[in-house]
C-alpha positions as CSV (number, residue, x, y, z in Angstrom):
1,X,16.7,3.2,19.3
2,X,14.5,6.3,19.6
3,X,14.3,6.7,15.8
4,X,11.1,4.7,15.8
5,X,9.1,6.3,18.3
6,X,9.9,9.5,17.3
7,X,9.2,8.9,13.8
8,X,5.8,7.6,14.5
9,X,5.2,10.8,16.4
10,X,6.3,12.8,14.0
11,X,3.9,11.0,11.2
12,X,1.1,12.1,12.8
13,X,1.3,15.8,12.2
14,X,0.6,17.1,8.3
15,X,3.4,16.3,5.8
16,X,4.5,19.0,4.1
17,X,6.7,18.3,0.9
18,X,7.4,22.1,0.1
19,X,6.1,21.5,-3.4
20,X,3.0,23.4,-3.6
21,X,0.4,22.1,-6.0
22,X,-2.9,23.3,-7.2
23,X,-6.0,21.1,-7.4
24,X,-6.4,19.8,-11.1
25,X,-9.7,20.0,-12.5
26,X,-11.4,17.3,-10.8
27,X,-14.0,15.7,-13.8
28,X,-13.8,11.9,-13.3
29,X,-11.2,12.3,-10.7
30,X,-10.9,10.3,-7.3
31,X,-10.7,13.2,-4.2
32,X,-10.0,15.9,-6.7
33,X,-7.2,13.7,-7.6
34,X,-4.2,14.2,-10.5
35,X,-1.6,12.2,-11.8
36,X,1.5,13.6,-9.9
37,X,4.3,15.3,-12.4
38,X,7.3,12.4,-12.7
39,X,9.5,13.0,-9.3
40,X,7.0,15.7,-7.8
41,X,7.1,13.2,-4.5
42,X,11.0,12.4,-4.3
43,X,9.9,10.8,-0.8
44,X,7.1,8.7,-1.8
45,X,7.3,5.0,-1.6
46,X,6.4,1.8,-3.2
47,X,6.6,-2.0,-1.6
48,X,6.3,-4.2,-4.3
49,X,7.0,-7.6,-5.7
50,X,7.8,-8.7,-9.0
51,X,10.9,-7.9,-11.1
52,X,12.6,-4.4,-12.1
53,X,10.6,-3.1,-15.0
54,X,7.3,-5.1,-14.3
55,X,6.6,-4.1,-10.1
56,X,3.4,-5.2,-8.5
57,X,2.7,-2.8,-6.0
58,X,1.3,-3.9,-2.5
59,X,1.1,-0.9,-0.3
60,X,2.8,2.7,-0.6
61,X,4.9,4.4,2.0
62,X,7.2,7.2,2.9
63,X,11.2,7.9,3.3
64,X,11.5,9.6,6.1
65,X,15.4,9.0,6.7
66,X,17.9,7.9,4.3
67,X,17.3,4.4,5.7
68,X,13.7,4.4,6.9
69,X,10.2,4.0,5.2
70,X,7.1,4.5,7.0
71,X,4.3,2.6,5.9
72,X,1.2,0.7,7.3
73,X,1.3,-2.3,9.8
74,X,-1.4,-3.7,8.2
75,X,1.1,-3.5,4.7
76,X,3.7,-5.7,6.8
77,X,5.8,-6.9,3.8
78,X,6.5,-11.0,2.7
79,X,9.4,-12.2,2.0
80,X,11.1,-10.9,-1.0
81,X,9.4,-7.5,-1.6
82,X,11.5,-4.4,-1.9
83,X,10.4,-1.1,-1.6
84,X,11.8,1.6,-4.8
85,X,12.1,5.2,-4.2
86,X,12.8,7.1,-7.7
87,X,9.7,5.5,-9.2
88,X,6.9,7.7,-11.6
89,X,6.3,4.6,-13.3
90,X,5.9,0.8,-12.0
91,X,5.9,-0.9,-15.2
92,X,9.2,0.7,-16.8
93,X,12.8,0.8,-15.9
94,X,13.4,4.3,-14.7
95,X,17.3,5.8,-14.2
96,X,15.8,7.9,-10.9
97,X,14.5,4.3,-8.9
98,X,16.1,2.5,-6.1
99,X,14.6,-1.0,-5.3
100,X,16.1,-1.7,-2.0
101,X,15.7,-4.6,0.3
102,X,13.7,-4.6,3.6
103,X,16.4,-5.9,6.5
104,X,14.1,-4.6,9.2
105,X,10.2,-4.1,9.9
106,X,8.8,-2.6,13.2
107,X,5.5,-2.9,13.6
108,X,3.7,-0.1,16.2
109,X,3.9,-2.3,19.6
110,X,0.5,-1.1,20.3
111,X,-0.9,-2.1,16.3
112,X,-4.4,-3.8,16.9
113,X,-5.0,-5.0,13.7
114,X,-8.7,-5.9,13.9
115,X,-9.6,-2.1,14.9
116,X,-6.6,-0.7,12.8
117,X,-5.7,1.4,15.8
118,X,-1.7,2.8,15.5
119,X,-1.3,1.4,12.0
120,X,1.9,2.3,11.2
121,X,5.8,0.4,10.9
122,X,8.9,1.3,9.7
123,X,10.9,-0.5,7.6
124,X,14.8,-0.3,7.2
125,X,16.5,-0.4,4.0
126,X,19.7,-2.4,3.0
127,X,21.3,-0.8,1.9
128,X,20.1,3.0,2.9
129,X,18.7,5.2,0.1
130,X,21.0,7.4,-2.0
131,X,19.5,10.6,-1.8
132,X,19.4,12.8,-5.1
133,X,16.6,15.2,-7.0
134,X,14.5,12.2,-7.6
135,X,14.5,10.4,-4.2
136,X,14.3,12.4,-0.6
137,X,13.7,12.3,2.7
138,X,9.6,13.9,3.7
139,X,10.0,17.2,5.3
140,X,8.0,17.2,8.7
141,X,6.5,19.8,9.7
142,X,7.3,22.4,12.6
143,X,3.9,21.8,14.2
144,X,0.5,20.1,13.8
145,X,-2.0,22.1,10.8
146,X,-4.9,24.5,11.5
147,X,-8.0,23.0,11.2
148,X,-9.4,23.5,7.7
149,X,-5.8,23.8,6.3
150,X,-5.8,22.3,3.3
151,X,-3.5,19.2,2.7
152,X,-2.0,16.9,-0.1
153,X,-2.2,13.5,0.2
154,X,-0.7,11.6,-2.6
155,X,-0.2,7.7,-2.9
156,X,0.0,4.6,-5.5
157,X,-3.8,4.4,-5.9
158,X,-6.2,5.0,-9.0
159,X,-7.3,8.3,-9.8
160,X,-10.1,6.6,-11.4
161,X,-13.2,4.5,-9.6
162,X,-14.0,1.7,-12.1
163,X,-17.5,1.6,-10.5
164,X,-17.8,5.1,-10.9
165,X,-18.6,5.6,-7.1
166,X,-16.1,7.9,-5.1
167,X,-15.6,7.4,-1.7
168,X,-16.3,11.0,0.7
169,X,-13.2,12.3,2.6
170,X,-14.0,15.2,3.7
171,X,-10.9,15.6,6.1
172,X,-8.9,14.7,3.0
173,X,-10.9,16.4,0.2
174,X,-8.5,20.1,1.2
């Protein structure tokens, strides 16, 4: 199948959702990060465990075809995760989700997991996402961005540090 190599050339460039968003005030934020509005990233991602209404989230990923998440190889599921699409929330039962069972993984042939070099595998879904308002494929972009050009990044992670130290990414900082 070509589908994975040209997904995982495709990954590389920017990701460009078409939903433009404006940086929240960033007091006690992570990367000048916000709490997304509920469905703002129809093609965001979650593997988890658990049970419907009480997910444990491992890693995040991204549907980039009706049947196809992209994720990280070093986020190579276990046996009896799913990954939902249609999720704002993790903890509650939501009419938007989809928590849909992983029949596939591919794994970069070239992963090196020690050096975390080509990182990336997609997973297929069984059965394939139904797409609606809440749950869509990324939109990839024409061409790779302009350096400097800002970009959103957006993921399952804490907007807050409980430390209180914040990590420094510049290339992600927009």
């Amino acid at each position: 199948s070509v589908l994975g190599p040209l997904l995982f050339n495709l990954f590389i460039n920017d990701l460009d959702t078409g939903v433009s968003s404006e940086l929240a005030n960033t007091s006690g934020r992570i990367i000048g990060g916000y709490a997304c509005p509920s469905n703002s990233r129809p093609f965001q991602a979650a593997l988890v465990t658990g049970r419907k209404g009480n997910w444990r989230i491992y890693c995040g990923g991204t549907l980039v075809d009706s049947c196809w998440v992209l994720s990280a190889a070093h986020c190579k599921p276990r046996t009896g995760m799913k990954v939902c699409l249609g999720k704002h929330n993790l903890k509650k039962v939501e009419s938007t989700e989809q928590c849909l069972d992983i029949a596939e993984v591919k794994v970069h042939p070239e992963y090196d997991r020690r050096r975390n070099d080509k990182d990336y595998m997609l997973l297929r879904l069984n059965p394939c996402a139904k797409l609606s308002d809440a749950v869509q494929t990324v939109q990839l972009p024409s061409g790779c961005p302009n350096d400097g050009q800002p970009c959103t990044v957006s993921g399952w992670g804490t907007i807050r540090s409980p430390q209180g130290n914040w990590p420094e990414f510049p290339a992600l900082s927009g």
